[in-house]
Structure formats: structure tokens, C-alpha cells
C-alpha positions as CSV (number, residue, x, y, z in Angstrom):
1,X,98.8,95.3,88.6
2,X,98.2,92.2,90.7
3,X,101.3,90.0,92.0
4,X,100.3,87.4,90.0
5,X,98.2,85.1,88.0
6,X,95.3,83.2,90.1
7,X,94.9,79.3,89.3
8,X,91.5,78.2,89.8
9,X,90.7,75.4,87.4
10,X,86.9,74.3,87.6
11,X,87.2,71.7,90.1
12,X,84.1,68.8,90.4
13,X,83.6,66.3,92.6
14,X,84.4,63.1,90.2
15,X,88.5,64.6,89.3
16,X,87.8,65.2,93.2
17,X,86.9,61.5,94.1
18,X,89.7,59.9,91.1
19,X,92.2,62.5,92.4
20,X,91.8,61.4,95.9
21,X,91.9,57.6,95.0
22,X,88.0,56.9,96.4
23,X,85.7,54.6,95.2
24,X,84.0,56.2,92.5
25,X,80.2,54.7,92.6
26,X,79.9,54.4,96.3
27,X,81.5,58.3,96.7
28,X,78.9,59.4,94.0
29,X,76.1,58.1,96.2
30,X,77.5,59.0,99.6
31,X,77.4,62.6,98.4
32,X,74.1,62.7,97.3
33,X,72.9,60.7,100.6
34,X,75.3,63.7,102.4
35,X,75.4,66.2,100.3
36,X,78.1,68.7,102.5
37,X,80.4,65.5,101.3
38,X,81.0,67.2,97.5
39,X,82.2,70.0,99.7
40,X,84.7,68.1,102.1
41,X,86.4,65.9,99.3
42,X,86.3,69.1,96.8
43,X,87.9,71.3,99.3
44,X,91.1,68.6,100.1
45,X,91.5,68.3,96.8
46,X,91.8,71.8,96.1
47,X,94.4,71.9,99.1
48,X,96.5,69.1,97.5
49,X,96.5,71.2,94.8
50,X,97.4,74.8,95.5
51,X,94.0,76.3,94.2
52,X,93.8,79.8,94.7
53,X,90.3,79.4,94.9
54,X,87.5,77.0,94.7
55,X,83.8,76.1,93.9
56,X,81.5,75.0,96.5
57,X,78.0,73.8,96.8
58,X,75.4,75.3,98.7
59,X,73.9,71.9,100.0
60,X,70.9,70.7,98.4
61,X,68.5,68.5,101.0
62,X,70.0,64.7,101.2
63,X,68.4,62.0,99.3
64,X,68.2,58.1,99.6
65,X,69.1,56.4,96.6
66,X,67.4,53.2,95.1
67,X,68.7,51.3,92.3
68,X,66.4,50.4,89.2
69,X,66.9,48.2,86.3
70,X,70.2,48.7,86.1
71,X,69.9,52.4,87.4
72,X,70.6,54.3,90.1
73,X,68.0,57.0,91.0
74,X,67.7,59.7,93.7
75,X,64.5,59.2,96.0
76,X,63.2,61.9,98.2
77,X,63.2,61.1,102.0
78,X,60.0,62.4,103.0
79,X,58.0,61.7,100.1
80,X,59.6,58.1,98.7
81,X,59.0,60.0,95.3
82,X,61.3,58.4,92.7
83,X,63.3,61.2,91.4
84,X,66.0,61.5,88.5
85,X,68.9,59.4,87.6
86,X,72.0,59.7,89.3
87,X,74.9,61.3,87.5
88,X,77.7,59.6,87.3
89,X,79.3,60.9,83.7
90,X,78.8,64.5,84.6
91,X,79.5,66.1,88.0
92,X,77.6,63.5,90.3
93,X,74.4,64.6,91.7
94,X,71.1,63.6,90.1
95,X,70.0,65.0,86.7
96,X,66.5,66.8,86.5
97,X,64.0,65.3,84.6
98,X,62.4,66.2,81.4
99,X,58.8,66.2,82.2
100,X,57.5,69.7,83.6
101,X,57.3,70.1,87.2
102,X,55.9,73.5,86.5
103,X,53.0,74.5,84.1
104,X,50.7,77.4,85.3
105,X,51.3,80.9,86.8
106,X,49.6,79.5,89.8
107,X,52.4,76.3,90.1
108,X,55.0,79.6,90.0
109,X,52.7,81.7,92.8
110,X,53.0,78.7,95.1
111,X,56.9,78.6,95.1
112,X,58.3,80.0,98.3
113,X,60.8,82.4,99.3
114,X,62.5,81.9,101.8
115,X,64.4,84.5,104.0
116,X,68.0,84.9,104.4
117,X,67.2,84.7,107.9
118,X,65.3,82.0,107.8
119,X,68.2,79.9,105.6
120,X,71.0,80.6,108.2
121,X,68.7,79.8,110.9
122,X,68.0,76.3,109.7
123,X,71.7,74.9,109.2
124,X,71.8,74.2,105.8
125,X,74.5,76.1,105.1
126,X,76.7,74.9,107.9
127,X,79.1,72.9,105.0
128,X,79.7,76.3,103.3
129,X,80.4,78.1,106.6
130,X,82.6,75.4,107.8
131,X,84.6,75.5,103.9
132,X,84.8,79.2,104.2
133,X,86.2,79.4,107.8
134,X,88.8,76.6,107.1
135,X,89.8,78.4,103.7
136,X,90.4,81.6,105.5
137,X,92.8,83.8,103.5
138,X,94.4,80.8,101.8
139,X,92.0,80.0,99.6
140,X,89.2,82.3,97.2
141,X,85.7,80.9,98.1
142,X,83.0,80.8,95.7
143,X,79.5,78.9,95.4
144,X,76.4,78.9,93.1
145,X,73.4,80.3,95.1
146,X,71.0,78.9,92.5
147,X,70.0,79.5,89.0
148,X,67.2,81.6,87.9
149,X,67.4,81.9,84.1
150,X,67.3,79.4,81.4
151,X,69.0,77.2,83.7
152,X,66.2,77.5,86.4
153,X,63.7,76.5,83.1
154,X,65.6,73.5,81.9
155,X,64.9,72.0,85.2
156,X,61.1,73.0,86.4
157,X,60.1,72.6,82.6
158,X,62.6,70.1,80.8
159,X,65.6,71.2,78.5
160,X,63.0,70.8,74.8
161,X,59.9,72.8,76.3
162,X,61.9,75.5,78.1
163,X,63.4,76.4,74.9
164,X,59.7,76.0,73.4
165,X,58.6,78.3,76.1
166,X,60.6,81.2,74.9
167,X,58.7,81.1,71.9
168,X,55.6,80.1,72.9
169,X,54.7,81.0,76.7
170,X,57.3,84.3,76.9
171,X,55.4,85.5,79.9
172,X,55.5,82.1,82.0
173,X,59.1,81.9,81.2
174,X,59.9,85.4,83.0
175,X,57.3,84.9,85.6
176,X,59.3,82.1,86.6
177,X,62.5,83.6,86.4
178,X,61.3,86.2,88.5
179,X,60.4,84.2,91.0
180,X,63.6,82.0,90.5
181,X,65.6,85.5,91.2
182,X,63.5,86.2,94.4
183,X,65.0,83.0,96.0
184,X,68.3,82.9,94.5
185,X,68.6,86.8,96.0
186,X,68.1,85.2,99.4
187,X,70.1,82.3,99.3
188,X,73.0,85.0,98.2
189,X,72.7,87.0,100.7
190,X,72.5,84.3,103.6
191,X,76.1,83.1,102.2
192,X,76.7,86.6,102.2
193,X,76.2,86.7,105.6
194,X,78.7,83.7,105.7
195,X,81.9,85.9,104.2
196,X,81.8,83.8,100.4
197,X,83.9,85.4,98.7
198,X,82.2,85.3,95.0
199,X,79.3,83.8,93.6
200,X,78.7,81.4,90.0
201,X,76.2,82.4,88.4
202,X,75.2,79.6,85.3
203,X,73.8,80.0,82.3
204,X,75.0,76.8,80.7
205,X,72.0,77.1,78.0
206,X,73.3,80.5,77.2
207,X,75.6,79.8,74.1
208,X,72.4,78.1,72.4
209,X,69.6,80.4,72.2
210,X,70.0,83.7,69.8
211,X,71.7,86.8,71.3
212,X,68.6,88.5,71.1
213,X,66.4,85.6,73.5
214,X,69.9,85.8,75.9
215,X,69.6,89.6,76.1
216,X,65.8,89.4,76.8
217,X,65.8,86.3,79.2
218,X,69.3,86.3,80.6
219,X,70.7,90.0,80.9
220,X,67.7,91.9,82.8
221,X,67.7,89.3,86.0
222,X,71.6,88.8,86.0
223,X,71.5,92.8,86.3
224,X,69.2,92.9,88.9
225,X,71.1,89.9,91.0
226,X,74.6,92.2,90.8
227,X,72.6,95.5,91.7
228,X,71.0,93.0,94.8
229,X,74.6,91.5,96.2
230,X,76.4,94.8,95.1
231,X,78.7,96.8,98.1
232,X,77.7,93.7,100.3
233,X,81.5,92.2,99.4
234,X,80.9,89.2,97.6
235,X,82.2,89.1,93.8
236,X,79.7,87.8,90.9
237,X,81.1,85.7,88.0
238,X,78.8,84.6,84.8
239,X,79.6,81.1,83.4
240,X,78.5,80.4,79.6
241,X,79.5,76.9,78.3
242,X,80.5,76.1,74.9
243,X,79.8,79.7,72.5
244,X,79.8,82.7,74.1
245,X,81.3,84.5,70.8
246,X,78.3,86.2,70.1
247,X,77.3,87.1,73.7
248,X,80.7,88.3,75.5
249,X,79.3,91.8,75.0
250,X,76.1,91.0,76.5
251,X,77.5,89.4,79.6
252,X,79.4,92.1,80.1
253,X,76.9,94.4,80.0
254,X,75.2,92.4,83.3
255,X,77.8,94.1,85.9
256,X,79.5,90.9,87.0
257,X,82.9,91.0,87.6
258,X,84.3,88.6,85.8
259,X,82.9,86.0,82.8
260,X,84.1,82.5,81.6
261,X,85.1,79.7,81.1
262,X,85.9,80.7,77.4
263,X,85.5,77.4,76.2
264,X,87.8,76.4,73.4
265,X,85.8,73.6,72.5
266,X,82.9,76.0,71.7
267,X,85.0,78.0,69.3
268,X,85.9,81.1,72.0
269,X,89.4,83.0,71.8
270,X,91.1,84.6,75.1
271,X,92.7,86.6,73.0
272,X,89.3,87.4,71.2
273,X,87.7,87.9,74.6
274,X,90.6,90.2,75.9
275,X,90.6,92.5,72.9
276,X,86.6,92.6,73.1
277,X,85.6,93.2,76.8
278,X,89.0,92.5,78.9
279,X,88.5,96.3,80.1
280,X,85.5,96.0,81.6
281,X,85.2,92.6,83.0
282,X,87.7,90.0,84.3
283,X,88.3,86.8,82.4
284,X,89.0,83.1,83.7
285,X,89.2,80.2,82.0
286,X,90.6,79.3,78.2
287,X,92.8,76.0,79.0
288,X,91.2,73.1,76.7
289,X,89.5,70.1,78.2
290,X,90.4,67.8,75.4
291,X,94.3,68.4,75.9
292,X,93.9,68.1,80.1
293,X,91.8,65.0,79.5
294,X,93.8,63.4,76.3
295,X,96.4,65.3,75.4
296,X,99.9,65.5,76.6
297,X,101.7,67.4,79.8
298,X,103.5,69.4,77.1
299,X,100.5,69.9,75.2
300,X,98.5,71.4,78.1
301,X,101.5,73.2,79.3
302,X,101.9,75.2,75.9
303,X,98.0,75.5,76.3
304,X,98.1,76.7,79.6
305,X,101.3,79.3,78.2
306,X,99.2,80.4,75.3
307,X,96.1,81.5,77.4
308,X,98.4,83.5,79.5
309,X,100.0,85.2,77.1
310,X,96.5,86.1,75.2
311,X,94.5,87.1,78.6
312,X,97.2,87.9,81.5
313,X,98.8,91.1,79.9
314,X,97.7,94.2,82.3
315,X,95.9,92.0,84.8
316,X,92.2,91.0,84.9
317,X,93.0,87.1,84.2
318,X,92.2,84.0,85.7
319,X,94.0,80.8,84.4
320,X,91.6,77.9,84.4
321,X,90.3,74.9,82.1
322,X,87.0,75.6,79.5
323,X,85.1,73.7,81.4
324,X,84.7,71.3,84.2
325,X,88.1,69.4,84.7
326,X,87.8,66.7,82.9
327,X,87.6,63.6,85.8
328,X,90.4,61.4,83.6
329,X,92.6,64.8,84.2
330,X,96.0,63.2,85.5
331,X,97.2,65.5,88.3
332,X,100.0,66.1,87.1
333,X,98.2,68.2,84.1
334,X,96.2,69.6,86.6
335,X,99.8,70.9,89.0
336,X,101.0,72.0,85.6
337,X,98.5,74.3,85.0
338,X,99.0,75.7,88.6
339,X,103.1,76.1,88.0
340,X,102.3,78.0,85.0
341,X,100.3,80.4,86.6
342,X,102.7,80.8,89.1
343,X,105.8,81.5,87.2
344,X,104.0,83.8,84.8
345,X,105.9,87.2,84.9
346,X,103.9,90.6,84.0
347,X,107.5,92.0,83.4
């Protein structure tokens, strides 16, 4: 039985950049012309906090930014290629586009994978080392080493023709998933290497396609990630926005350690998880993003109560919001929901 409930609400850089009174436009940018920023500002505000752990970003190359009509856009340094629009409703960044970036088996051949050696050697990762090495014992380290399923299509093909593909071009979709796993297997184990302490794994898609289509697309290469960072230390947890009713078997059934965010919103239960597959994974999340962003403290303090009482019984839960904390999230809310895990008693 552990000592007590871990608080790890889904911290993103714009509750980061409101929580640490920033400018919210210019901090947007700044991160995305400095990417290992996210990482710094997410980190102190996890410290304010009292986090027992945290999400971090393994850094994706800088980008200029140019603004456009009206729009700001990411623009790649070496190329002056205009890229997508910059984020700044979601959690900051720049969103992919629609149009395909991928379209043959040969476009997926010429994708390449690079080493674990070869990504510590070149300093990229130098943020998350510097994050995990300041975090020492204090604080649970976790980051997403990339995305490889219907996450990884959404972005090389666009959100309506990756979901096309599953139907129509099955065989494209898993040839590039499997060479989407290929690198994500080597970016793992170069933050292995680091001492990260778990990884995200996304499927953020997964609550729309049938349970059959997840189980065919999704389970298989989760599996095979697990089996590749398994005994090497590292934890894996499986993230499924919105409703994961129908699937919490299925991601079970990968071999991560632990699944969530059990998004209210999307119609999931803690209680309903816990009864389901509490005994063979771990659970984290529950807390609803409408009542941290709009509701009460009392209301998100009886929230907070009720997931605890549905998920914490014998161990094997992690208290933490549905979602990404809402950026309107008073802090307040958001040190309510660490009090409550603390003064939760197993007894």
C-alpha cells in the first residue's frame, strides 16, 4: 500500500505561462523560437505547486515565427518553408497541417531512424536532462518520446484522410506506424539513458475509431513499445482523450503501467474504470476540466474527493484533471486538488 496519493494534474505550458503571470502571446512564441522554454516555465510551475510529478517535452527543433494576415505561423529555419499555425487555444506549439506530408511506401522508406546514440550525442535532449537532474527525487519525471499510432497519422497525413486510410490504404497506415515505432523506440531509449522516469504515450484519436480499428492499429505497436523500454526502468502510461469506455480493456491489455486521463467530459467513470481493470493497470486522472476551469473551489474540491474515493481504495491511483488543465484554471483550484490528495487517508 503506498503512503499516499500522488498529485500530478496534466500541466501545459499556457496554465504554466497565466500561472506564472507572463505575457501570454510573446511566451507562446518564445517557446516555439526555444523550445527547452515549455520545459523551464512548466517545471517552476510545477515547483510552485507541489507536483509529485510532471510532463516534459522532448525538444522539437526551434522555429522562427512570421505573422500572416492576422496569423501567426511557424517557419522552418533552414528551409523558410511556411509551416502551420501557431497554437495559442491549445497547448502552444504549432498545429500540423491537413494536407499529407506522406503518400507512398517510398515517402515512409525515406524516413530516418536515428540512433539513441546518435540523439544524445547531438544535444537535443539537454532541456530534459537538465529537468530530470534538477527534479531529482522530488519530483516524478515523465515525457512523450513521440507518437507512432493514429496520432503519428493525423499529422503526416491530416486528421480526415488518416481516418480514411484505415479503411482504404490499411497497409500504408501500419507501414507507417511501423516506421513511426522504429524512431519513437530510439528516442525512448536515449531519455532512457537520461534516468526519465516514465513515458506518455498518446493516442488522443483513440476514443473515436471502433474498438476493433483501436485493437488493430493501436494495441500491437503500444505492445511492442512496452516489451522495447521494458526492465530498462522507465514506466509507460497510455493517454486516451475523451471515451475510452469501450477501450479500457484494450489498453490494458498493451502492458503499460498505468492508463488515463479518464475524462469525465467523454462519459468515463473512475469508479467504472477501477471495477474494470484497476487490478491490472494503474489509473490517473478523473478530476473534470469544466469544474477546474468554471466551476467553484468547492465544486472541484468535492470533485477531486469523489475521484478519490472511487479510484484510491487499495492503491494504484493517480489524482489528476481529465484532461489538460484548463489555462483559466485559478491556482487555487489547482493547490486544492494537491491538498486533497495529500490528506487522503487509506485508513
Amino acid at each position: 500500500m503506498p503512503d499516499r496519493v500522488p498529485a500530478v494534474p496534466q500541466l501545459c505550458l499556457p496554465h504554466a505561462i497565466r500561472m506564472l503571470g507572463l505575457d501570454y502571446e510573446e511566451t507562446i512564441l518564445q517557446s516555439i523560437r526555444q523550445p527547452s522554454l515549455a520545459n523551464e516555465l512548466d517545471f517552476e510551475c510545477a515547483k510552485r505547486y507541489g507536483f509529485d510529478g510532471l510532463r516534459v517535452w522532448m525538444d522539437p527543433d526551434p522555429l522562427d515565427v512570421v505573422r500572416v494576415d492576422g496569423k501567426w505561423y511557424g517557419r522552418d529555419l533552414q528551409t523558410g518553408q511556411r509551416l502551420g499555425v501557431v497554437d495559442f487555444e491549445g497547448g502552444g506549439g504549432i498545429l500540423p497541417p491537413e494536407e499529407p506530408t506522406l503518400h507512398t511506401p517510398e515517402d515512409v522508406d525515406r524516413i530516418e531512424v536515428v540512433s539513441a546514440e546518435k540523439i544524445l550525442a547531438s544535444g537535443r535532449l539537454d532541456s530534459l536532462k537538465k529537468i530530470i537532474r534538477e527534479a531529482g527525487d522530488d519530483l516524478f519525471v515523465s515525457t512523450m518520446p513521440g507518437s507512432f499510432t493514429l496520432d503519428y497519422l493525423t499529422v503526416v497525413r491530416g486528421k480526415v484522410q488518416a481516418l480514411m486510410d484505415l479503411m482504404d490504404r490499411p497497409d500504408f497506415c501500419h507501414a507507417m506506424m511501423e516506421k513511426a515505432l522504429a524512431v519513437t523506440i530510439e528516442r525512448a531509449l536515449a531519455a532512457t539513458a537520461l534516468g526519465v522516469d516514465a513515458f506518455y504515450i498518446g493516442d488522443a484519436y483513440g476514443g473515436v475509431i471502433s474498438p476493433g480499428q483501436f485493437r488493430e492499429f493501436c494495441v500491437p505497436y503500444i505492445k511492442r513499445f512496452v516489451q522495447a523500454i521494458e526492465g530498462k526502468g522507465p514506466l509507460v502510461y497510455h493517454h486516451v482523450c475523451g471515451n475510452s469506455r469501450f477501450i479500457l480493456e484494450a489498453m490494458a491489455d498493451t502492458g503499460v503501467d498505468c492508463i488515463e486521463p479518464l475524462d469525465p467530459l467523454g462519459g468515463v467513470e473512475v469508479i467504472d474504470a477501477k471495477r474494470r481493470v484497476g487490478e491490472r493497470v494503474a489509473l490517473m486522472g478523473g478530476v473534470s476540466t469544466i469544474k477546474l476551469a468554471h466551476g467553484t473551489l468547492q465544486e472541484v474540491i468535492d470533485d477531486c474527493r469523489r475521484c478519490l474515493a472511487e479510484g484510491a481504495p487499495g492503491g494504484g491511483y493517480i489524482l489528476a484533471s481529465g484532461d489538460m488543465l484548463p489555462t483559466e484554471t485559478s491556482p487555487e483550484k489547482v493547490r486544492a486538488m494537491v491538498e486533497a490528495a495529500r490528506n487522503y487517508s487509506y485508513s
